[in-house]
TORMITOR-523598 format. One record per residue (C-alpha): z, x, y; residue in one letter. Coordinates in nm, 2 decimals. Example, Ala and Ser with C-alpha at 12.3 -4.5 7.8 and 13.67 -1.06 7.14 Angstrom:
# TORMITOR-523598
+--------+--------+--------+----+
!     c3 !     c1 !     c2 ! aa !
+--------+--------+--------+----+
!   0.78 !   1.23 !  -0.45 !  A !
!   0.71 !   1.37 !  -0.11 !  S !
+--------+--------+--------+----+
***
This chain:
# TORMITOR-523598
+--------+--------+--------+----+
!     c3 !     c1 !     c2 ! aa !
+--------+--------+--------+----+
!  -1.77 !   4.09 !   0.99 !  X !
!  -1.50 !   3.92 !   0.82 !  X !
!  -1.56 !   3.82 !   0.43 !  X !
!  -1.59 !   3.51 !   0.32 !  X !
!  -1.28 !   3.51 !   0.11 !  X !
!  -1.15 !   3.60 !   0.48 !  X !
!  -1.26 !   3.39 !   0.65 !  X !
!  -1.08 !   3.11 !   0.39 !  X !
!  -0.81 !   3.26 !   0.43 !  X !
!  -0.79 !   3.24 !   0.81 !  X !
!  -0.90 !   2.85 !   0.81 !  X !
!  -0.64 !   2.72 !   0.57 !  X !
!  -0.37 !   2.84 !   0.79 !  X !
!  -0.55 !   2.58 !   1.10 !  X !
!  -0.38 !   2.28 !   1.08 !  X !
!  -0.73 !   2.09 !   1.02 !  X !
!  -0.77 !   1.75 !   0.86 !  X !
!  -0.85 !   1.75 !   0.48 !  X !
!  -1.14 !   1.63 !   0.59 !  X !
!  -1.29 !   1.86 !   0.81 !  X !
!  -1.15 !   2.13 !   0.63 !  X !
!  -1.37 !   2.36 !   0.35 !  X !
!  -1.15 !   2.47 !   0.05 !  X !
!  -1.26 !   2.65 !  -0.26 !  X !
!  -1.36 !   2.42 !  -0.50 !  X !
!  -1.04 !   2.35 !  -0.72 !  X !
!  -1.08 !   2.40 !  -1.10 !  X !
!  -1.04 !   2.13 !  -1.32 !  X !
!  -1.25 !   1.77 !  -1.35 !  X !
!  -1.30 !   1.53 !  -1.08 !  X !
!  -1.10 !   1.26 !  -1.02 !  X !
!  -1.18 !   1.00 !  -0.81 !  X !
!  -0.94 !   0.80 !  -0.54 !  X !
!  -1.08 !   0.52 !  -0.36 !  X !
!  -0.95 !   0.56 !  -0.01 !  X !
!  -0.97 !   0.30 !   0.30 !  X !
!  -1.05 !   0.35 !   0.64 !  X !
!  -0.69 !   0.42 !   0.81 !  X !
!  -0.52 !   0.39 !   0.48 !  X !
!  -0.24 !   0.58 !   0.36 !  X !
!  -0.42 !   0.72 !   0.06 !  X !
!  -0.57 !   1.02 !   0.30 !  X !
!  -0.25 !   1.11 !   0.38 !  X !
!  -0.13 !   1.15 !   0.04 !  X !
!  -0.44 !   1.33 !  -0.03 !  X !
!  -0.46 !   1.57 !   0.30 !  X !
!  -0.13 !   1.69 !   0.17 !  X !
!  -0.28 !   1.70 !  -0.19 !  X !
!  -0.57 !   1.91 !  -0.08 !  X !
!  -0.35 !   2.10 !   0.17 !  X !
!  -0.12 !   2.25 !  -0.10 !  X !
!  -0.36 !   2.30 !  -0.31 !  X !
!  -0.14 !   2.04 !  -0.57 !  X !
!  -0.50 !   1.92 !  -0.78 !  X !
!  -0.63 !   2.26 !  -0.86 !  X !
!  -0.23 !   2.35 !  -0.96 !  X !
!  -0.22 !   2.04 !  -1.17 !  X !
!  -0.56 !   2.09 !  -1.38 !  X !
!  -0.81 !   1.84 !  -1.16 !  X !
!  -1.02 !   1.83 !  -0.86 !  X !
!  -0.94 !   1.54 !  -0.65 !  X !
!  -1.24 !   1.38 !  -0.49 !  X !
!  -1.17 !   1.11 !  -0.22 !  X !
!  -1.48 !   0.84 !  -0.20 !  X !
!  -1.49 !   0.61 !   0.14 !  X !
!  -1.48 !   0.26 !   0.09 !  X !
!  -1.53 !   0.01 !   0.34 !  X !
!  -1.25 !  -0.25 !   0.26 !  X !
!  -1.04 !  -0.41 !   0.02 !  X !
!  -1.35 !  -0.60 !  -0.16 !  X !
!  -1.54 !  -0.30 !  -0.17 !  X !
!  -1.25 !  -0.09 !  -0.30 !  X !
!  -1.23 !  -0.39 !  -0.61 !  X !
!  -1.59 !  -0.36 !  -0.68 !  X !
!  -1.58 !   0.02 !  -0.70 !  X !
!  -1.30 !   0.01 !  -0.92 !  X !
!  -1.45 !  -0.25 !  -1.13 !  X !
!  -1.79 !  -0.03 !  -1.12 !  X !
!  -1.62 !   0.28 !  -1.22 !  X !
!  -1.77 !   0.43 !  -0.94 !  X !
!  -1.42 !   0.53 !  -0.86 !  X !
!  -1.17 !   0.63 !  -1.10 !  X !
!  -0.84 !   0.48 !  -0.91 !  X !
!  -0.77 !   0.26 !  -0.62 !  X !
!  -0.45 !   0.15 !  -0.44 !  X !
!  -0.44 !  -0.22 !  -0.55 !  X !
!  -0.20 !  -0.54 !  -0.56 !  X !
!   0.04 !  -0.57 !  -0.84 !  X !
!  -0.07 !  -0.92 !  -0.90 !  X !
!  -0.42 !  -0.84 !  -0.91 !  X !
!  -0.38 !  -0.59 !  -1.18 !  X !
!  -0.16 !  -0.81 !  -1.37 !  X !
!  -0.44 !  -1.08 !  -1.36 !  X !
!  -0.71 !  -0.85 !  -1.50 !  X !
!  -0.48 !  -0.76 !  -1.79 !  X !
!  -0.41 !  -1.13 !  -1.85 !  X !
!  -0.77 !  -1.18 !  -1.87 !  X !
!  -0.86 !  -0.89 !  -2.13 !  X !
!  -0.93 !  -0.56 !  -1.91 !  X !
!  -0.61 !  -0.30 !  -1.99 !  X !
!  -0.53 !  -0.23 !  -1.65 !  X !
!  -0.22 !   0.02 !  -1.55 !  X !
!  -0.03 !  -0.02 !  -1.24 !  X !
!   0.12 !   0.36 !  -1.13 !  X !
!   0.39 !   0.26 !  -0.84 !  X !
!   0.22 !   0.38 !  -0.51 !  X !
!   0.46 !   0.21 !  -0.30 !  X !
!   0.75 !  -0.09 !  -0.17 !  X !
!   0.69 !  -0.09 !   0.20 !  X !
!   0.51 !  -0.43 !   0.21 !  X !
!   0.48 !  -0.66 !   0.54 !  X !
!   0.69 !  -0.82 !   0.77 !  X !
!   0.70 !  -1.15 !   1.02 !  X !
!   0.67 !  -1.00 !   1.38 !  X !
!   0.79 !  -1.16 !   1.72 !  X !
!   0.76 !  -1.07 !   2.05 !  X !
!   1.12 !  -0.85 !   2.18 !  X !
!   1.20 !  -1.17 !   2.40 !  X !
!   1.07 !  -1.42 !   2.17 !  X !
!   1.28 !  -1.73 !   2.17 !  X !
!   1.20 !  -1.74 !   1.79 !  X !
!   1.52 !  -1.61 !   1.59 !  X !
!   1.52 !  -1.77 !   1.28 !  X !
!   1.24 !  -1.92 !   1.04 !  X !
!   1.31 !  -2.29 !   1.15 !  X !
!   1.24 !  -2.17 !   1.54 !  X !
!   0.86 !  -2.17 !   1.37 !  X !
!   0.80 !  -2.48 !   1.40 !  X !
!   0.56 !  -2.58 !   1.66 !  X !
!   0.42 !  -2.23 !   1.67 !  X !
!   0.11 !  -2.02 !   1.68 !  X !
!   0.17 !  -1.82 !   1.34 !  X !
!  -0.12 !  -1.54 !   1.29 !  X !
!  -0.15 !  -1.49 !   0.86 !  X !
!  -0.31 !  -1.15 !   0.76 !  X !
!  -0.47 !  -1.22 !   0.44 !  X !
!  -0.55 !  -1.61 !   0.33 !  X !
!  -0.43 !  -1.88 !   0.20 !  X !
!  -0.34 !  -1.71 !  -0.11 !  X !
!  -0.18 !  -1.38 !   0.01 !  X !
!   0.13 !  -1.35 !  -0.18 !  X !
!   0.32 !  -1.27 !   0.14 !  X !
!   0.20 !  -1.60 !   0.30 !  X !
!   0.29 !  -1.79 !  -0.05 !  X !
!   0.62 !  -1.61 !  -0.01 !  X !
!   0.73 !  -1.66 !   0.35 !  X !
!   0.63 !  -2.03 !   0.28 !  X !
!   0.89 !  -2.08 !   0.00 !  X !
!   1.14 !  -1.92 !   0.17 !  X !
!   1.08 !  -2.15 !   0.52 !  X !
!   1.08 !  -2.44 !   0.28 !  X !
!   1.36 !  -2.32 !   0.11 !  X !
!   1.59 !  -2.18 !   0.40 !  X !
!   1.49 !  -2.38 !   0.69 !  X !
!   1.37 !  -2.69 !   0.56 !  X !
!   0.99 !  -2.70 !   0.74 !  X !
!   0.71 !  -2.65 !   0.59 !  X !
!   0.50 !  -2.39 !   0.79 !  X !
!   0.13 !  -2.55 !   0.72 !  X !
!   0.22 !  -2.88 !   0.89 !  X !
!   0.44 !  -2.78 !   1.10 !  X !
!   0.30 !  -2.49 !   1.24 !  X !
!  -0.02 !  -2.38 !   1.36 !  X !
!  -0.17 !  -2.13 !   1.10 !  X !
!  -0.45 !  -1.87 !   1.16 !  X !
!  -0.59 !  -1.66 !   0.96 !  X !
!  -0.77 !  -1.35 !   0.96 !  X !
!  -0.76 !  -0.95 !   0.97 !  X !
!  -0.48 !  -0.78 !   1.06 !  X !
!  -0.63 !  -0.59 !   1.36 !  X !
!  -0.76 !  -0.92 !   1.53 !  X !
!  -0.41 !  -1.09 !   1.47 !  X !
!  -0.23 !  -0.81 !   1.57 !  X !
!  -0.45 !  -0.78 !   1.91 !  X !
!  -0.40 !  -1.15 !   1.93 !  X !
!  -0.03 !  -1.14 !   1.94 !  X !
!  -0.05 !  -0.84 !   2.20 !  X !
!  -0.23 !  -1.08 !   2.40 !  X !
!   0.03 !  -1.38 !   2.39 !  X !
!  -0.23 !  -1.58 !   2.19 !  X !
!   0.00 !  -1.60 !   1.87 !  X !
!   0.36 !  -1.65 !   1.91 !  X !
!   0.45 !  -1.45 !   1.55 !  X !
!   0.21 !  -1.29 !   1.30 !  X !
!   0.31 !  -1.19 !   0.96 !  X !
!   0.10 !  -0.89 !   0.92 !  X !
!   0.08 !  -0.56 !   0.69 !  X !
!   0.35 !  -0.28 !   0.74 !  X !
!   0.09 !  -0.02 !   0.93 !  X !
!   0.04 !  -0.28 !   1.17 !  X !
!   0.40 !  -0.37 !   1.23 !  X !
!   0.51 !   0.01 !   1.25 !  X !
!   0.27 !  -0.02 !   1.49 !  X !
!   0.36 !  -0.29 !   1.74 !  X !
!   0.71 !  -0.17 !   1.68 !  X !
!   0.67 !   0.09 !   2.00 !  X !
!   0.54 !  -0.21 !   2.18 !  X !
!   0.87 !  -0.39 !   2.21 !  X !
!   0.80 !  -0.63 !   1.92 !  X !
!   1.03 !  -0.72 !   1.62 !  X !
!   1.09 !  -0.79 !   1.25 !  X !
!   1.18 !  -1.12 !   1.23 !  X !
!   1.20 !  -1.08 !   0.81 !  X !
!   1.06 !  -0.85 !   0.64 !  X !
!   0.86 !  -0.95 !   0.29 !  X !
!   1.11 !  -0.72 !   0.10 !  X !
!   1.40 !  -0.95 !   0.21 !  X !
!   1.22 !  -1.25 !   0.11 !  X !
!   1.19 !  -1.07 !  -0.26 !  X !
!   1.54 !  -1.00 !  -0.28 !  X !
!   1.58 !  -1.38 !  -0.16 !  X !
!   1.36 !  -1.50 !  -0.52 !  X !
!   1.58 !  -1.29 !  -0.68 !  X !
!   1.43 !  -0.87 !  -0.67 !  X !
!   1.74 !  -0.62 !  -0.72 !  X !
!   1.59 !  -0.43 !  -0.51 !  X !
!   1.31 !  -0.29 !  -0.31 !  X !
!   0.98 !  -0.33 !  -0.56 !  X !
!   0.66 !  -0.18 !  -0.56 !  X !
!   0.43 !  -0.46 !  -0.53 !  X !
!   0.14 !  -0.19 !  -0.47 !  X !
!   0.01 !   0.14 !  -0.70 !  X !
!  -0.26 !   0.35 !  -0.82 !  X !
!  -0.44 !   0.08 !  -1.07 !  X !
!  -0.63 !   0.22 !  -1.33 !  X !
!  -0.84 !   0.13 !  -1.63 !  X !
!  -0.72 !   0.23 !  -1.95 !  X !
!  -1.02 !   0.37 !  -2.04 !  X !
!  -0.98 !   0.63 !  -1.79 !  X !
!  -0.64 !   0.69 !  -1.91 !  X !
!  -0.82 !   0.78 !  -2.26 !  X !
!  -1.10 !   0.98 !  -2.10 !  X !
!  -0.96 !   1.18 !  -1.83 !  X !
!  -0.59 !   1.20 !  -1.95 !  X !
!  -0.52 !   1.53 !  -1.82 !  X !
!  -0.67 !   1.51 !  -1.49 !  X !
!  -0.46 !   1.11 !  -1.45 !  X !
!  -0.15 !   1.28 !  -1.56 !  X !
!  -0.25 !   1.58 !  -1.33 !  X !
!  -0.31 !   1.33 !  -1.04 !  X !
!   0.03 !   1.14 !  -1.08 !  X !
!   0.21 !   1.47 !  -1.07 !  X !
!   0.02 !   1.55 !  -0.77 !  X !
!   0.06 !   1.22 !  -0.63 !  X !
!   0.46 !   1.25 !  -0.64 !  X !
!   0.47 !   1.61 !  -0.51 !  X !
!   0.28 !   1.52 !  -0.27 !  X !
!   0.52 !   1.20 !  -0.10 !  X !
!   0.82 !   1.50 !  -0.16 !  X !
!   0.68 !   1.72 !   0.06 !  X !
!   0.62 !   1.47 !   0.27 !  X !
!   0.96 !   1.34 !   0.24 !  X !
!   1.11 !   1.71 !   0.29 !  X !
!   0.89 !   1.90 !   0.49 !  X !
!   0.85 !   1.80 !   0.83 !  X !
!   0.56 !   2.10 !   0.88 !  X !
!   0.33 !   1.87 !   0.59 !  X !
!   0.29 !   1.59 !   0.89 !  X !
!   0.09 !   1.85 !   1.06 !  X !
!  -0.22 !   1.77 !   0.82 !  X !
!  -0.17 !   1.41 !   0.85 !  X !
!  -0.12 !   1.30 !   1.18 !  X !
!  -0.42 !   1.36 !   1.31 !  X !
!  -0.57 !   1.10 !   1.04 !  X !
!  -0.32 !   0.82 !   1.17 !  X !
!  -0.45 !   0.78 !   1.48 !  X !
!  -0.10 !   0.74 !   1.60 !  X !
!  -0.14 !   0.70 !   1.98 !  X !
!   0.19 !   0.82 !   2.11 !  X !
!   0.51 !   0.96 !   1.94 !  X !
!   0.69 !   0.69 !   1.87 !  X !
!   0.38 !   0.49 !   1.68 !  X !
!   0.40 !   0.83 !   1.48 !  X !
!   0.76 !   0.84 !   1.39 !  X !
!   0.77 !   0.47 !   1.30 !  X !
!   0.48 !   0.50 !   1.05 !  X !
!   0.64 !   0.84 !   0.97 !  X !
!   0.94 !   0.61 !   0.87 !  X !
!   0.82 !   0.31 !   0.68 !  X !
!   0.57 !   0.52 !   0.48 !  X !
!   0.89 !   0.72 !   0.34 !  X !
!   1.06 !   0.45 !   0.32 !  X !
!   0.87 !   0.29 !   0.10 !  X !
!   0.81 !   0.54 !  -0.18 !  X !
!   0.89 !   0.47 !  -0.57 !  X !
!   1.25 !   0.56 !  -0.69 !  X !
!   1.32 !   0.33 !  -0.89 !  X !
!   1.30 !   0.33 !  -1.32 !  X !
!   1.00 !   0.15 !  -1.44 !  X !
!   1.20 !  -0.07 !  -1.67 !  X !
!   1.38 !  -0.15 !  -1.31 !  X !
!   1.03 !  -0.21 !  -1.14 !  X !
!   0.91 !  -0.41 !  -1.44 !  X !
!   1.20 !  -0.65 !  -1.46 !  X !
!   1.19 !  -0.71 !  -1.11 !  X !
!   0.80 !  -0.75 !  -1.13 !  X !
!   0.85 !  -1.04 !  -1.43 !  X !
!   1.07 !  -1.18 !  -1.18 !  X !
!   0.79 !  -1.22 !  -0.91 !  X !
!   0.46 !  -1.30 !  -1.15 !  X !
!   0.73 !  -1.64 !  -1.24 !  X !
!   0.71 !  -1.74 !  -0.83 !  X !
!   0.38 !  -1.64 !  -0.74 !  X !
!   0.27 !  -1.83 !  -1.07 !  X !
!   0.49 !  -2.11 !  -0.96 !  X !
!   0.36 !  -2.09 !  -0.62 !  X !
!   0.02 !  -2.00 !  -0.65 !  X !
!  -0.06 !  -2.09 !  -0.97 !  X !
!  -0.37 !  -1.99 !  -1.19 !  X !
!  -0.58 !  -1.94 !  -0.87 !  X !
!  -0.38 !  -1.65 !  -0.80 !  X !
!  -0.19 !  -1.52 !  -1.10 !  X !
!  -0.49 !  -1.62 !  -1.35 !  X !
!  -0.42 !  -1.79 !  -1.77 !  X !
!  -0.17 !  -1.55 !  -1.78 !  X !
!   0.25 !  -1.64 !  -1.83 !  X !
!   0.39 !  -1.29 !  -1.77 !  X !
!   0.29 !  -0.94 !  -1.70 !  X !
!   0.12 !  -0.77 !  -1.93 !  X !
!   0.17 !  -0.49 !  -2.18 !  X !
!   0.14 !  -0.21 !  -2.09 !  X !
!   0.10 !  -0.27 !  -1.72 !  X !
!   0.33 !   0.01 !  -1.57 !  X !
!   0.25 !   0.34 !  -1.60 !  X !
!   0.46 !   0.64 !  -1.60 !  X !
!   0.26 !   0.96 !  -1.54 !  X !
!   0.33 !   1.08 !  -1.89 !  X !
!   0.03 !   0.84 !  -2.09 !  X !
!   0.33 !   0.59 !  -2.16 !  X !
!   0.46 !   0.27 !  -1.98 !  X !
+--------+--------+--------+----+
***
């Protein structure tokens, strides 16, 4: 009979999901990520778990289910989670309004405004008169944004003058498959997506930034957490964001670390694999913080402008503090 240290042995070298998978309990404290169902947080973490990166960096990570974006919030807010993947402008609102917050860059892959491959719709003013799917409501900040820009570019203004629906990103997404919508601006997983399915970028949220004046590709998404956490568990949040960044390396240098992953992705064919593949490397943090914070100022002054204290909150600028670097400093 084989030993259980063995037996171990033999079942890390399967190439098992994280989460079917039974590792030695790392060493360290718990730390806590909020994950959603198909998000991109349990890929980060499969590779986390795989390499054994929480145990090597002093913590043991723990990845808690939620069931969607409100319940991630709530969690969060709870503390029955000590982390979640959340908007930038959401955690600048709940530093505005008194709760320190830190934002930890998680990624700049954001949306983009999809068309069928023969669409007769090239340019923002062919929107007019069209079916436009909205993932999000009325407030998303990628709605607000491709609004402006119509407005601004084209000269329409998209509620009037198109037909707006909006709703989850799977329904639209099916919706537009189905010829129902003529575009839907929709999140990136979802356009990598219908990418194999001969549809197209029409813009991209990232070139709409760079339109309102971004230098660059920005992370408008990260790894929020309360400061009090930061206080309490400092070694295992420092641990995590080390873990966090070796983790998107490997991913970004070893093609073998996809082995864990895919099978979470529920990628149906090769090419829906290689084009998530892509935009999820794409989109990981290189730039400074002081780059990332200058260009976030620059978007809190639009979506403030645009959505005003409905979406942004009291607040005039980002807060203090906001970004964090890993180290226990902004």
């Amino acid at each position: 009979m084989l030993s259980r240290r063995g037996l171990l042995a033999t079942a890390a070298l399967l190439p098992l999901p994280w989460s079917l998978a039974r590792p030695a309990r790392a060493a360290g404290p718990a730390f806590r990520v909020g994950s959603l169902p198909f998000g991109t947080v349990s890929w980060e973490a499969a590779v986390i778990k795989a390499r054994g990166l929480d145990s090597a960096n002093g913590f043991t990570l723990d990845v808690v289910k939620l069931a969607g974006n409100d319940a991630a919030r709530i969690a969060f807010l709870g503390g029955q989670v000590d982390t979640i993947v959340g908007d930038l402008l959401w955690a600048a609102r709940l530093g505005n309004e008194g709760r320190a917050i830190r934002f930890f860059p998680y990624s700049t892959t954001e949306g983009s405004l999809m068309v069928p491959g023969d669409s007769p719709i090239r340019t923002l003013a062919d929107l007019k008169g069209k079916r436009l799917g909205v993932a999000g409501g009325p407030l998303d900040k990628n709605w607000l944004l491709l609004k402006a820009q119509a407005r601004d570019t084209a000269g329409i203004d998209l509620e009037t003058q198109a037909t707006i629906a909006f709703g989850a990103p799977p329904l639209l997404a099916l919706k537009l498959e189905q010829g129902e919508l003529d575009a839907g601006l929709l999140y990136w997983t979802y356009c990598a997506r219908l990418e194999p399915k001969g549809f197209r970028r029409l813009i991209g949220s990232d070139d709409i930034m760079r339109a309102f004046g971004a230098t660059g590709s920005m992370a408008l998404i990260g790894y929020l957490l309360d400061d009090a956490v930061v206080k309490d568990k400092g070694e295992a949040v420092m641990g995590f964001t080390r873990a966090s960044k070796a983790a998107k390396d490997i991913l970004a240098n070893d093609p073998a670390a996809w082995d864990v992953v895919r099978p979470l992705m529920s990628a149906e064919d090769e090419a829906t694999f290689q084009a998530l593949k892509r935009d999820f490397l794409a989109g990981i943090p290189r730039r400074p913080l002081a780059t990332e914070r200058s260009d976030g100022e620059k978007l809190f002054t639009v979506m403030a402008r645009l959505g005003g204290e409905r979406l942004v909150g009291a607040g005039t600028t980002l807060p203090t503090g906001l970004y964090f670097d890993g180290t226990g400093n902004g």
